[in-house]
N, C-alpha and C positions, 0 to 999 in steps of 0.2 A: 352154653359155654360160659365160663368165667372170665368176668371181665376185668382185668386188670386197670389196680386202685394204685393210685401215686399215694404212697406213703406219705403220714404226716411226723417227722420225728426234730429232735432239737436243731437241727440245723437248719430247715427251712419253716420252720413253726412263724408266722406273723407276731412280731412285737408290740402288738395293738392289744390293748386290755380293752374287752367287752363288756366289762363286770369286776367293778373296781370301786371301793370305797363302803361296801355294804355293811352292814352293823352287826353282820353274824358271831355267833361265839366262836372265843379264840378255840382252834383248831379243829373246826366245820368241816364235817366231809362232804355235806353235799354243798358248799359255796364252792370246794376245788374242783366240782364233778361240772357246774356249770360253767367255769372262767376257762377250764379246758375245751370243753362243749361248743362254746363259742368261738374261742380262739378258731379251732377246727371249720367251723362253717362258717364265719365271717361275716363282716360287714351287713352282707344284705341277706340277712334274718329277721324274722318278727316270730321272737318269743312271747309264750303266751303261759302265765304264771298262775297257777290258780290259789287259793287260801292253803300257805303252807307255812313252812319258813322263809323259801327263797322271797316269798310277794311279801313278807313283813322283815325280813331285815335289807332288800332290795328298795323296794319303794316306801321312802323315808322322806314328807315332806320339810324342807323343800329342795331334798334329794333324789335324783332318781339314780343310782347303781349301776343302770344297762346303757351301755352307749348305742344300743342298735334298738330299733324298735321293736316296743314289750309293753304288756299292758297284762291285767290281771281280769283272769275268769270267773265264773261262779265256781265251788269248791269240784262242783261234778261234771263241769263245762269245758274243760280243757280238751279234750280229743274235740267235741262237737265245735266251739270255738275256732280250735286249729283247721276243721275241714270250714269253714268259710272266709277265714283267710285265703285259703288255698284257693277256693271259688273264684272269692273276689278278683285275687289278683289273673286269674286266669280269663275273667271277662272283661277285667283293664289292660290285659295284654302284658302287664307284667313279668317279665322270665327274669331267668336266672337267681332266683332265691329259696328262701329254705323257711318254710314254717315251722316249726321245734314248739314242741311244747314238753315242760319242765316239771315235773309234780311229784311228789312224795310220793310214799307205798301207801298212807291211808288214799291219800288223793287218784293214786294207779288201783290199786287191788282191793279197795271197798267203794267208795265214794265216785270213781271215775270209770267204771267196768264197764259199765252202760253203752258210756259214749264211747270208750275208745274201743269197744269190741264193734260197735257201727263204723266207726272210723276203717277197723283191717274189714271189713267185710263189703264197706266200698272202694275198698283199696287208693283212700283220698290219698293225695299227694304229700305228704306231713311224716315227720318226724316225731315221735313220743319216746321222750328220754325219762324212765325212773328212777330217783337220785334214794335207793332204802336205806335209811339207817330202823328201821326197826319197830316204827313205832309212831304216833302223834306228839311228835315231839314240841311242835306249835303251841300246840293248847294245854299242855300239863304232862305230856309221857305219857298219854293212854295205851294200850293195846289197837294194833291196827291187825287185819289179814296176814300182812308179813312179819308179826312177830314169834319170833321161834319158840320152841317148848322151851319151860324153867325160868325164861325173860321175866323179872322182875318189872312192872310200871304200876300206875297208880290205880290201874282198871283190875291187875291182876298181882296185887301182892301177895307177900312170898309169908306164910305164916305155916305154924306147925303140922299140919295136914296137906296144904296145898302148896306147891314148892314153885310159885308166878305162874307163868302161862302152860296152860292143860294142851293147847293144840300146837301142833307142826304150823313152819311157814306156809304159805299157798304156792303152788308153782306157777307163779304168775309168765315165765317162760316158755314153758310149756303151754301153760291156757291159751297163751298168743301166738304161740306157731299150731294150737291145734284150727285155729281159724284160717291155715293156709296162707300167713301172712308172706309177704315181699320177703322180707328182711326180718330177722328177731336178734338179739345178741345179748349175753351177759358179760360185766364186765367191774371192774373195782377199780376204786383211786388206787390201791396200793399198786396194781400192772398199769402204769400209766402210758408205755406205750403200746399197749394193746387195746387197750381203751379209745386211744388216739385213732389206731388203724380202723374201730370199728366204728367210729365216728366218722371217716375219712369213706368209709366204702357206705354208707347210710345216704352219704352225698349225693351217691351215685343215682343209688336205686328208682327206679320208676315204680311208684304208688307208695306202701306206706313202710314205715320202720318203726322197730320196739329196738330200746336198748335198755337195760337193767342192769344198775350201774350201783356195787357194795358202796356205801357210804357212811362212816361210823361217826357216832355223836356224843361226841364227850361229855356233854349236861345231860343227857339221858341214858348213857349206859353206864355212868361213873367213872369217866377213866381219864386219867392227863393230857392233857391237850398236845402234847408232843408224840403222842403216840399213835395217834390217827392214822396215818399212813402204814403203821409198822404194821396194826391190826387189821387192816385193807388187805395187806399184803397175807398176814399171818392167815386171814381166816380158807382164804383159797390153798395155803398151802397143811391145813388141816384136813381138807377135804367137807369143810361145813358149806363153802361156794363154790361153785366150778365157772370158767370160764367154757363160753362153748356160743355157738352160731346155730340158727338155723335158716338154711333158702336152696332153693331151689326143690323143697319138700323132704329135704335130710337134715339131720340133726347131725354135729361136728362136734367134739371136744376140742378145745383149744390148748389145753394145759393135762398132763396127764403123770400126778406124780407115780414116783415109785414106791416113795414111803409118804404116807400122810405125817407131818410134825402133832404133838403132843395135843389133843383139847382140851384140856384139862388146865393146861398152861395158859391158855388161849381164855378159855371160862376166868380161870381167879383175876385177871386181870381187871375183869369192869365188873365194879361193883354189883348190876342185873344181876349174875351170877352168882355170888358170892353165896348165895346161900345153898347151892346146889350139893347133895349127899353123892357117897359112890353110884347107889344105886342109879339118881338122876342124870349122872354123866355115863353111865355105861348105858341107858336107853339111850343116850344122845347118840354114843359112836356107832350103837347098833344100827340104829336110824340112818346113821351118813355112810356106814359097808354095804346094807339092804339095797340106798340109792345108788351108792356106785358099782353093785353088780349088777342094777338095769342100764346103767348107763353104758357100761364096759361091754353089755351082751348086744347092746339096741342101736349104739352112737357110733359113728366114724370117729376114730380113735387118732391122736396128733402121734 
């Protein structure tokens, strides 16, 4: 049976900033995906950062950004980390808190797969939130697992034969509810309170959580810093992201348009893009009606 979750929405949201003062670029999507993050589970959290962006624009001596306790992993040690937090304080008798750990999509779906597929498969007590914008954006814009077909970075430029990145994203969602996890969820800054809600029931949960959370990054995909949020928003209602849950062993759509808007409109916007032909956008959208007629046939539909 489903247990009902006390919503977190503006009216009773904590006025307490968790993650305040960090040095990220103007209009960062994954600094709003953690200060929401936080707000959400509170106080008595021990975040744990691994080499991304949040651990170098977060941890600035002699600054530190988190007001709750946070400390930084090795790049691939973030799940395994978070399960001895979770130990620890369960042999000091510790309750009532919430280990979270914070990492990119190289840091989730190349670099950290390891540990955190150990992590759902002893069903530690932790939370693993991945904040994608697309790419290794820390280190120069390389290509990471979750960078999508056409993405334009410095590992996969865009020149007259090859049009940026030759492979599909990874369905890092899916990988993680194929492991029988607790909890799994997707989710964008642009639905922020849905995002919230699936922060909010993560709380809950007894063993472990995934949440995969869109994040766009205006120094690496080219695009104006005011518009992070619109493209959060935008790319879920193209049908390039879905919102959607998986627990208790079923898969849930959460959003379920009628009409997908324009990707094309969506594409010219960030420079990655730009250099994309008809041809390249019409494998795109084929790619994303392909996916949403497994979904539409397979998932519990909103």
């Amino acid at each position: 049976m489903e247990k009902e979750i006390k919503r977190i929405n503006a009216h009773n949201i904590t006025d307490k900033e968790f993650f305040y003062g960090h040095k990220g670029c103007a209009g960062c999507g994954g600094s709003l995906a953690v200060r929401l993050a936080l707000k959400v589970l509170g106080e008595r959290t021990y975040t744990v950062i691994p080499a991304g962006c949040m651990s170098a624009v977060g941890f600035v001596y002699p600054q530190l950004c988190f007001s709750t306790n946070a400390m930084i992993s090795t790049f691939a040690g973030t799940a395994s980390m978070l399960s001895g937090i979770a130990a620890g304080a369960k042999a000091l008798g510790i309750k009532d808190f919430h280990a979270v750990g914070i990492a990119g999509d190289g840091g989730t779906a190349d670099i950290g797969i390891q540990a955190l597929s150990g992590a759902i498969d002893r069903n530690d007590q932790i939370i693993y939130i991945c904040y994608d914008n697309e790419a290794y954006m820390n280190t120069g814009i390389q290509k990471s697992g979750l960078t999508p077909f056409g993405a334009r970075t410095t590992t996969t430029p865009a020149g007259e034969n090859i049009h940026g990145s030759i492979t599909q994203k990874k369905n890092m969602f899916e990988i993680v509810a194929a492991h029988g996890i607790s909890y799994a969820a997707t989710a964008s800054i642009g639905y922020v309170q849905d995002f919230m809600n699936k922060l909010a029931k993560a709380k809950e949960v007894k063993g472990t959580s995934y949440i995969h959370v869109y994040a766009p990054c205006p120094t690496g995909w080219g695009t104006p810093e005011d518009i992070t949020v619109e493209l959060a928003k935008e790319v879920v209602d193209t049908g390039l992201w879905y919102l959607a849950e998986y627990e208790y062993g079923r898969f849930k759509l959460n959003k379920n348009p009628k009409e997908f808007s324009s990707v094309e409109n969506f594409l010219r916007k960030q420079g990655r893009f730009r250099h994309l032909d008809e041809k390249d956008i019409a494998y795109i959208i084929e790619s994303r009606d392909k996916k949403w007629e497994y979904i539409r046939e397979n998932w519990e539909v909103a």
